[in-house]
C-alpha positions as CSV (number, residue, x, y, z in Angstrom):
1,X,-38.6,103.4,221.1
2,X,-41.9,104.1,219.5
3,X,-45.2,103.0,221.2
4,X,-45.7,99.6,220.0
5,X,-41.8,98.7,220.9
6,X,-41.9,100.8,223.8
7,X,-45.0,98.3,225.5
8,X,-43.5,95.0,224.4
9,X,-39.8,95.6,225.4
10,X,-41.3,96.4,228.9
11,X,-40.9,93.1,231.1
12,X,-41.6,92.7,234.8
13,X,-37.6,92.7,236.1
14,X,-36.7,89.7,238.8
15,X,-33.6,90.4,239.3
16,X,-31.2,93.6,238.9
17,X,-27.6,94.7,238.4
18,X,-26.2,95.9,242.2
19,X,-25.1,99.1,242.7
20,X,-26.6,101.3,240.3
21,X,-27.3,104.4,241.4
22,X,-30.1,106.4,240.1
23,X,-30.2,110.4,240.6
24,X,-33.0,112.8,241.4
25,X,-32.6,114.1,237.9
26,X,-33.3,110.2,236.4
27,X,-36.3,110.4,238.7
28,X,-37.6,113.8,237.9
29,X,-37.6,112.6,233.4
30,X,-40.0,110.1,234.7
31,X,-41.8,112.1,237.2
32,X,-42.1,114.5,234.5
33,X,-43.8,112.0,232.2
34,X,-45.9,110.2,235.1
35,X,-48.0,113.7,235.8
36,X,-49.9,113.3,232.7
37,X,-51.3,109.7,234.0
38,X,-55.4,110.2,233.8
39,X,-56.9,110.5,237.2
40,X,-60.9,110.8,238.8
41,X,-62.3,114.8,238.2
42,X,-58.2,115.0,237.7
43,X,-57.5,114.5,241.6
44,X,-54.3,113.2,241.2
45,X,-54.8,110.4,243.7
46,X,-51.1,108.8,243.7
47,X,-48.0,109.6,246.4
48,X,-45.0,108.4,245.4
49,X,-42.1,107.6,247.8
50,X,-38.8,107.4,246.2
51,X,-36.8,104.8,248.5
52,X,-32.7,104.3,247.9
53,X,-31.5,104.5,251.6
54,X,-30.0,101.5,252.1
55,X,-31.7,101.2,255.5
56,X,-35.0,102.0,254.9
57,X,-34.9,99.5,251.5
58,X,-34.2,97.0,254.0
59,X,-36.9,97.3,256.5
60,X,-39.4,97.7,253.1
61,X,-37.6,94.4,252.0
62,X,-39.0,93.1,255.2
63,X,-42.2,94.4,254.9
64,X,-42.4,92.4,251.1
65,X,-41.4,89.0,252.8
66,X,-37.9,89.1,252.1
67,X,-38.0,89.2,248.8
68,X,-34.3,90.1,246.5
69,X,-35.1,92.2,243.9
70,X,-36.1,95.0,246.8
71,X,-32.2,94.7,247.9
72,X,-30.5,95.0,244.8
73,X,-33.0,97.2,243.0
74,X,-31.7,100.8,242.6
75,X,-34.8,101.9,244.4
76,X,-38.1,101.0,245.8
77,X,-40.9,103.3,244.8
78,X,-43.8,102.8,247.0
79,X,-47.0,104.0,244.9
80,X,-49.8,105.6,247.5
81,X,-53.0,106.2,247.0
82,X,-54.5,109.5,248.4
83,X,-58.0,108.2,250.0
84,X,-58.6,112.2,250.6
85,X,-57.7,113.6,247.1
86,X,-60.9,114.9,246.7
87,X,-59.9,117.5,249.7
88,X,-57.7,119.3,247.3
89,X,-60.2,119.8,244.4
90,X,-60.8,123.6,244.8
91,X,-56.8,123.9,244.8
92,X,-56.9,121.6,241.4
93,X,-59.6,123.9,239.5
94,X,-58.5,127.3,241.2
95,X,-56.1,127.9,238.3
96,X,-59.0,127.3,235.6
97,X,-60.6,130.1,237.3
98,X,-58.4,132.2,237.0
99,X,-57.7,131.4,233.4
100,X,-61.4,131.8,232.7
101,X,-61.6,128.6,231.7
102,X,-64.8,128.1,234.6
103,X,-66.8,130.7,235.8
104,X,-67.4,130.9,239.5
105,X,-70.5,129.1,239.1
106,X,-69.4,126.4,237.1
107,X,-66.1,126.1,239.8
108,X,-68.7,125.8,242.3
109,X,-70.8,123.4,241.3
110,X,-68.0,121.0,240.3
111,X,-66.5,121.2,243.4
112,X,-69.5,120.7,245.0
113,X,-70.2,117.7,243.1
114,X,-66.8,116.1,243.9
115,X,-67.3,116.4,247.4
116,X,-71.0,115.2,247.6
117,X,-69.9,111.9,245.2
118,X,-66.7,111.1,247.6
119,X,-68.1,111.8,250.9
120,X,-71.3,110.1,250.0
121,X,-70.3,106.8,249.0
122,X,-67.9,105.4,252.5
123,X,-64.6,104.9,253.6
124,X,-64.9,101.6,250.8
125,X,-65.3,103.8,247.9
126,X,-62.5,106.4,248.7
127,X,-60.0,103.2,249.2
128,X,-61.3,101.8,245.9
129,X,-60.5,105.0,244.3
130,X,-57.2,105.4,245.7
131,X,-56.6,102.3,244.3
132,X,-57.7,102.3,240.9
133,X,-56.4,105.8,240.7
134,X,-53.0,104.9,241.6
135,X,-52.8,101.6,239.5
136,X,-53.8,104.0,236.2
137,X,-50.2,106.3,237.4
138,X,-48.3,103.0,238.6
139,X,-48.1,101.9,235.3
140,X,-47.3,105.0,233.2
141,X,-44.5,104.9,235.8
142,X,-43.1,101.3,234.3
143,X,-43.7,103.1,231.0
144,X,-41.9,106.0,231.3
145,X,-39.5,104.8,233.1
146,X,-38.6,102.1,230.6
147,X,-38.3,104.9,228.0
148,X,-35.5,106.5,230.0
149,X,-34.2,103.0,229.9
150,X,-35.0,102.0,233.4
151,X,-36.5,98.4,234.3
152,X,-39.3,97.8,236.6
153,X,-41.3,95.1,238.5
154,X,-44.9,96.1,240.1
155,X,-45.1,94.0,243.5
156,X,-48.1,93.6,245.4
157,X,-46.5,91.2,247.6
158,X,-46.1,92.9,250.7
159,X,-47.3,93.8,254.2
160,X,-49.4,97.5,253.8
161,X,-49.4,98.0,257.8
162,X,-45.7,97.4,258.0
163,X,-45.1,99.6,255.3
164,X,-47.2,102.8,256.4
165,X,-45.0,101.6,260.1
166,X,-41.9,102.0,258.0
167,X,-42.7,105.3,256.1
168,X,-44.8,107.0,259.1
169,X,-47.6,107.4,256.5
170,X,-50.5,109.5,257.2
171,X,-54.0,107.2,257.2
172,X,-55.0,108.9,254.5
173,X,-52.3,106.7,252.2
174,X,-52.6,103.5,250.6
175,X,-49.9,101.7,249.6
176,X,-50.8,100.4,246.4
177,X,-48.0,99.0,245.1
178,X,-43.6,98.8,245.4
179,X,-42.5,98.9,241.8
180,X,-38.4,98.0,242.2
181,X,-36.5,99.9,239.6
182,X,-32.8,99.7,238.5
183,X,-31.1,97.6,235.6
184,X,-32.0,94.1,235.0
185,X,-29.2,91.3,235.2
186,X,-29.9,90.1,231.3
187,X,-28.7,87.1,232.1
188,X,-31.2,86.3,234.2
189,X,-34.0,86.8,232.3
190,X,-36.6,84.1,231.2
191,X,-38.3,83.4,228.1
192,X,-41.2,86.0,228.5
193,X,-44.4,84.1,229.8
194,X,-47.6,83.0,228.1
195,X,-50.0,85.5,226.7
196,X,-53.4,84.6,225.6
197,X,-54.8,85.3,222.3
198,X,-57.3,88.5,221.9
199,X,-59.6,86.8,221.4
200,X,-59.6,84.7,224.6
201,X,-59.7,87.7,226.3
202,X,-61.7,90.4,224.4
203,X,-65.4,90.0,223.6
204,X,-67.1,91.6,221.2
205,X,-70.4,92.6,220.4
């Protein structure tokens, strides 16, 4: 599909096929796609947490009210946001050190900078920017995975305590968002839903 098929053939699935199984190797094409998603000072905020144990999908099926799609999806990716990205900075730029690409002074400073803007602003601001970082990667997900021919349904519907309890996360992480992913059951889909005109939406001036 090209890019203009590509976003409108991309629906929000309700309901999928059973018993598809997905391999590391379908996840690693859209992993592989996903890294490229833009990201603050390129901090790569977003953890993902590939979830097909049969288990573990149910206590995370739990932890979203009981809702289907979590049981019969292939998988349940739980999409984290790193509240401490900014930690791994000098690790990030290290390599355009050594490429030349910075001099030591200029790898300095921005590191500097990076730390001074994120430790600066609260624990408010480094949970906003693990969201909004996240959110940006979370969707290039649903894109690339509905290029490998994969369907999706973001899913904020869900317990985040219950779900860091589930997955022993660290406090750092902050569960952004379960995206379900597997085939769709066609039959079941609806007539796609109302979408405004641009110009109800966009202003110009």
């Amino acid at each position: 599909m090209n890019a203009t098929q590509l976003i409108k053939e991309r629906r929000s699935a309700s309901n999928f096929e059973e018993d598809i199984k997905m391999t590391e190797h379908d996840f690693e094409q859209i992993f592989e796609l996903v890294k490229y998603a833009p990201s603050a000072f390129n901090l790569q905020h977003t953890h993902y947490v590939v979830v097909q144990n049969a288990s573990t999908k149910l206590e995370l099926k739990e932890a979203a009210f009981g809702q289907h799609k979590v049981g019969t999806a292939s998988a349940t990716i739980v999409v984290l946001g790193d509240r401490l990205a900014y930690q791994q900075a000098a690790n990030i730029y290290e390599g355009l050190v050594n490429l030349n690409i910075l001099s030591k002074q200029e790898f300095d400073h921005t590191i500097q900078s990076i730390n001074q803007l994120y430790e600066s602003r609260g624990s408010q601001f480094l949970t906003e920017e693990a969201i909004r970082n996240a959110s940006l990667s979370a969707m290039l997900f649903m894109i690339a995975a509905k290029e490998q021919g994969w369907d999706t349904c973001p899913m904020i519907g869900f317990n985040p305590n219950q779900v860091k309890k589930v997955l022993q996360l660290e406090d750092r992480y902050e569960p952004v968002l379960l995206i379900t992913i597997g085939k769709e059951k066609l039959s079941s889909r609806s007539p796609r839903g109302y979408r405004k005109p641009v110009r109800e939406f966009v202003t110009f001036t």
